[in-house]
N, C-alpha and C positions, 0 to 999 in steps of 0.2 A: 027293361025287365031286370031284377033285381035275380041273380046267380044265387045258388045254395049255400051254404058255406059248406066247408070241406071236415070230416072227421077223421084222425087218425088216435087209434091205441093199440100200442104195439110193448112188448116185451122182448125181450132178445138176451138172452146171455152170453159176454163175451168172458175174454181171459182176464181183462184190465178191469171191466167193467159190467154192468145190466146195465142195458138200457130199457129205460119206463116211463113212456112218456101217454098223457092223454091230453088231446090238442082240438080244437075247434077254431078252425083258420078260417079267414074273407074266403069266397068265391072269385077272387079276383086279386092282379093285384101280385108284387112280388114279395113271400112270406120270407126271411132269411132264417137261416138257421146258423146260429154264432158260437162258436168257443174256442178252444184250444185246440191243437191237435190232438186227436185219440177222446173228445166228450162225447162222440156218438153221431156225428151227424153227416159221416155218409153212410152209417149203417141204417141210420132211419133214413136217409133217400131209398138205399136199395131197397129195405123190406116196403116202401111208399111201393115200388118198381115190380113186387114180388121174386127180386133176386134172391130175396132171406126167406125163408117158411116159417115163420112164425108163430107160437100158441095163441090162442085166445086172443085174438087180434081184431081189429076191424079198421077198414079204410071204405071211406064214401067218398068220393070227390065229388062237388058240386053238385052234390045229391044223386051220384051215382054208384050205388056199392059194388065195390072191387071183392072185399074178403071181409067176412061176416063169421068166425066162425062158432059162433052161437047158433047160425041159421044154417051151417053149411055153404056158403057162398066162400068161392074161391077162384080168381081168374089168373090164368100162370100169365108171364108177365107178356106174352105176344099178344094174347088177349085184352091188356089194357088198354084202352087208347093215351099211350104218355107218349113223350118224345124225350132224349135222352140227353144228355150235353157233359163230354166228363172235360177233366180238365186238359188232357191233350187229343186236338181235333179228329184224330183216328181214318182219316180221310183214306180212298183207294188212290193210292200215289199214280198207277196206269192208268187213271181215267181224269178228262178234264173235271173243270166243275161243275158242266153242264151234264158230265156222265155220274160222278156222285149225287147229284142230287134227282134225276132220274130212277139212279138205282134205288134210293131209299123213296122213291115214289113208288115205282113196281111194287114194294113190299108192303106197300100201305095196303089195308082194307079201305075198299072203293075209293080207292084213288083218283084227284082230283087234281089237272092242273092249274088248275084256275087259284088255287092253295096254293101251290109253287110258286107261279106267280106272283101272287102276293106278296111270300117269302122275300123273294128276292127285292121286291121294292122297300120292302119295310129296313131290308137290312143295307141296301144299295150295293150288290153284287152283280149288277146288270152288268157290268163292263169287264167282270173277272171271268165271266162264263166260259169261256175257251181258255183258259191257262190253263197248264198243265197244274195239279198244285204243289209241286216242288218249286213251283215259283211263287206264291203267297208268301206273303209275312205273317206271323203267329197269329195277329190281331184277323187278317183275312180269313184265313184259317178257320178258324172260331166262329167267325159270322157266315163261313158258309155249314158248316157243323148245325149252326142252330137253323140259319134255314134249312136246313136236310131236317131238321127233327121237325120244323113248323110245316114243313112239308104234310106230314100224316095229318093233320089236320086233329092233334091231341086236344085230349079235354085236362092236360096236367104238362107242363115245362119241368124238367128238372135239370138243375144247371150244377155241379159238382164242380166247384173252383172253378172257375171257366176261365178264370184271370189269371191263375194259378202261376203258370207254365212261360207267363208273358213278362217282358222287362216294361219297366214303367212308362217310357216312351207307346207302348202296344195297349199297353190298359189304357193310358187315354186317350188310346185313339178307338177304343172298342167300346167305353162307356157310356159314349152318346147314344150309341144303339143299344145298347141296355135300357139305357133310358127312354129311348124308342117303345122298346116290348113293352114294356111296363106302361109306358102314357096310353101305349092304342092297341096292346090286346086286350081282348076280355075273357081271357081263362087265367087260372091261377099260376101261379110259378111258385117252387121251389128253389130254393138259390144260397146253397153252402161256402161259407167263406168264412176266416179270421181275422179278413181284413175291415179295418174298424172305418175305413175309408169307402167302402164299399156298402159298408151300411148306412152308413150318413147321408150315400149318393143313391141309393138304389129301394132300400129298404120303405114300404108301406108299413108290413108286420114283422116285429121282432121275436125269434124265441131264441134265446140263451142256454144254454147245454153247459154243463159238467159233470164229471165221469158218466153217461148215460141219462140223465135227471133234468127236469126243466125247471132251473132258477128264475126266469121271467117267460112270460106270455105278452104281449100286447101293442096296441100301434107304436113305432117307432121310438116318436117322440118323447112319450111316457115312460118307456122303457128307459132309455135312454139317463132321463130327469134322477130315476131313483136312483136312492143312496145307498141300496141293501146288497147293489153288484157290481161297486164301482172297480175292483179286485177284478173283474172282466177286462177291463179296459184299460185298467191302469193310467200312464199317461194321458191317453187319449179320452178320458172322461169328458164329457163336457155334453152342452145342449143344442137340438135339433132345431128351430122354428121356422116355421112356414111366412114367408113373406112377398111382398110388392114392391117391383122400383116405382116408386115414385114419385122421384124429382131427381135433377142432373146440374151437377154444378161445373159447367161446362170450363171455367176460368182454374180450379183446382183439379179437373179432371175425376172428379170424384158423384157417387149417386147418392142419394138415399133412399134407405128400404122401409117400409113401413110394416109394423108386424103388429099384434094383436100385446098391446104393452107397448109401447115406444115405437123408435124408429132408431137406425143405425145407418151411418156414414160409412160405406166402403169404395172401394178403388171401381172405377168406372170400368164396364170392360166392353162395354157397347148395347146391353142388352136394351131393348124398346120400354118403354115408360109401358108401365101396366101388367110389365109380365112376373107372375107369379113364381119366386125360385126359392131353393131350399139355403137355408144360415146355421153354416156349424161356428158354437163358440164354444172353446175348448175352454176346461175350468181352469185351468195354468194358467191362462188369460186372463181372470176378470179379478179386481179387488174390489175390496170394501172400506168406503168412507161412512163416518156416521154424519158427517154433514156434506151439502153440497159443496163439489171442491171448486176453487180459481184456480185461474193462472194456472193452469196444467194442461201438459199437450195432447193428453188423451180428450179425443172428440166425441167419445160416445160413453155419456155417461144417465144410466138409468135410473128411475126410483123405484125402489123393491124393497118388500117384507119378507125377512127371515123365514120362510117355513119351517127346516130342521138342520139339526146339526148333526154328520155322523163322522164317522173314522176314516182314514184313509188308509191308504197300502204300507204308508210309512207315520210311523207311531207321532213324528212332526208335525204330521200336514191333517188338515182337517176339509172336509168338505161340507159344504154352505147351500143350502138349496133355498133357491130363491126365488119367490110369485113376483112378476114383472107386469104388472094386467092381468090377462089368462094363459100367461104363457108363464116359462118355468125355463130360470139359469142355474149353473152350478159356477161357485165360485170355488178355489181350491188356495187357501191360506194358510200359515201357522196355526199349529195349536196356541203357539203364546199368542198371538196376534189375535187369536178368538179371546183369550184372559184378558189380552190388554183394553179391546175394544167391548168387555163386558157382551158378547153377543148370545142372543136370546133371542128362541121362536116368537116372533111378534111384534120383533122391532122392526122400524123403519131404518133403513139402510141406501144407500148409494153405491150403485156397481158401476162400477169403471171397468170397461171393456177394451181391452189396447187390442187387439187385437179379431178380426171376424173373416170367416171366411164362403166363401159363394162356394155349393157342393156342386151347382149347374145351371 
């Protein structure tokens, strides 16, 4: 059964900033919300939450209206069915984590354990249930937090940096369970962050924020691809694709991935033949031949047509956007090096990719 999709438009005025956004997200599915610090986007979770009161607003989630206020519909935020996730776990330190997550059952409307239960399986907290949580690690922490919120049995996740507050050792020990929520809930999630790594791994839907304002809307990958907000990412520009292992080269210890446009050679790291995973290729990474090269030690070399040529962050560098099939790379080269190799939307080109990496 196909979920509603979710409406938000909200207005808010801050001191830095307005934020003004009108948004039509999946009913499912983890939407991110990206930019810089201070672009807006815990303040559109909270007014999401009804912590902000807002004019002329409206919030439907999954086809369920929250604040209408054209119609007079307005539900204060205990009324929502959401659950909450900020970025430090806020847990009751006197109670174990069988007593926190209790207590935010009590508080639910018709309260269900059979939902906790769940909770607790999806996140694997079976075994933490009696610690006191002075004794958790940040990463535990956090996954019992969000089962305390999946607890209520919400028709909306909102996760505020969730990673935030973690050393990088704890984010990857937390992100497979993200990855979790996302593969086998079916309510929608909100999920704020500036880390461009976290979008790569987690993200379904992208929306892009500066000073208050939505610069992109749309599936990941797309978003991702354009040239209009590479100034977002800087560095970290590059392309999302959706792929399959498909073969194992058991003698170099290496697999490869098959993707809609090519296939690419990367480092083996066990996964089963068949399994569908996500390939960030950062644009730093790929060059451009105008003919097939030899003798070179880069393995994964594609054929692709120039789509466009736009600016970069630095008046040098140019970035290259490039049809690979149905899929879609960014290269990031010289300006002289676009003069030198004459480059133009519509030519036939060669990407050399040195480098690829597996998000999960």
């Amino acid at each position: 059964m196909s979920v509603p999709p979710s409406r938000i438009r909200l207005k808010l005025q801050r001191a830095a900033f307005a934020l003004d956004v009108d948004l039509e997200l999946p009913g499912q599915g983890i939407t991110v919300l990206f930019g810089v610090s201070g672009s807006g986007k815990t303040s559109l979770l909270r007014c999401v939450a009804g912590l902000e009161r807002t004019p002329d607003a409206r919030v439907a989630i999954a086809g369920e209206t929250w604040q209408d206020d054209a119609t007079g519909i307005y539900l204060p935020t205990w009324q929502r069915p959401l659950g909450y996730v900020f970025q430090e776990a806020s847990l009751f330190e006197h109670l174990t984590v069988r007593g926190n997550l209790q207590f935010g059952l009590q508080r639910a409307k018709d309260a269900d354990s059979s939902a906790l239960n769940a909770a607790i399986d999806l996140l694997g907290i079976a075994a933490l249930l009696e610690r006191k949580t002075s004794q958790l690690s940040g990463g535990e922490r956090q996954r019992v937090a969000i089962a305390r919120a999946l607890a209520t049995q919400p028709r909306l996740l909102l996760l505020d940096e969730p990673l935030a507050a973690l050393d990088h050792a704890r984010r990857q020990d937390i992100l497979p369970w993200l990855e979790r929520l996302r593969d086998e809930l079916k309510i929608p999630m909100l999920y704020v962050t500036h880390s461009s790594d976290e979008v790569a791994r987690l993200a379904d839907t992208l929306v892009v924020l500066d000073a208050g304002q939505v610069k992109a809307c749309g599936p990941v990958a797309e978003v991702l691809a354009r040239l209009d907000i590479p100034v977002v990412l800087g560095d970290d520009a590059g392309a999302l694709l959706s792929a399959r292992i498909e073969e194992r080269d058991e003698r170099w210890q290496l697999a490869r991935l098959a993707f809609n446009g090519g296939s690419l050679w990367v480092r083996d790291t066990g996964l089963p033949l068949g399994r569908q995973v996500r390939v960030r290729v950062l644009a730093r990474d790929v060059s451009i031949a105008l003919d097939p090269p030899s003798q070179t030690s880069i393995q994964n070399v594609l054929p692709c047509v120039v789509q466009a040529i736009g600016p970069d962050t630095h008046a040098s560098q140019t970035l290259i956007q490039l049809q690979c099939g149905q899929s879609v790379l960014l290269a990031r080269v010289t300006a002289r090096a676009v003069d030198a190799l004459q480059l133009k939307p519509g030519m036939q080109v060669w990407a050399q990719v040195k480098s690829v990496a597996l998000v999960e």
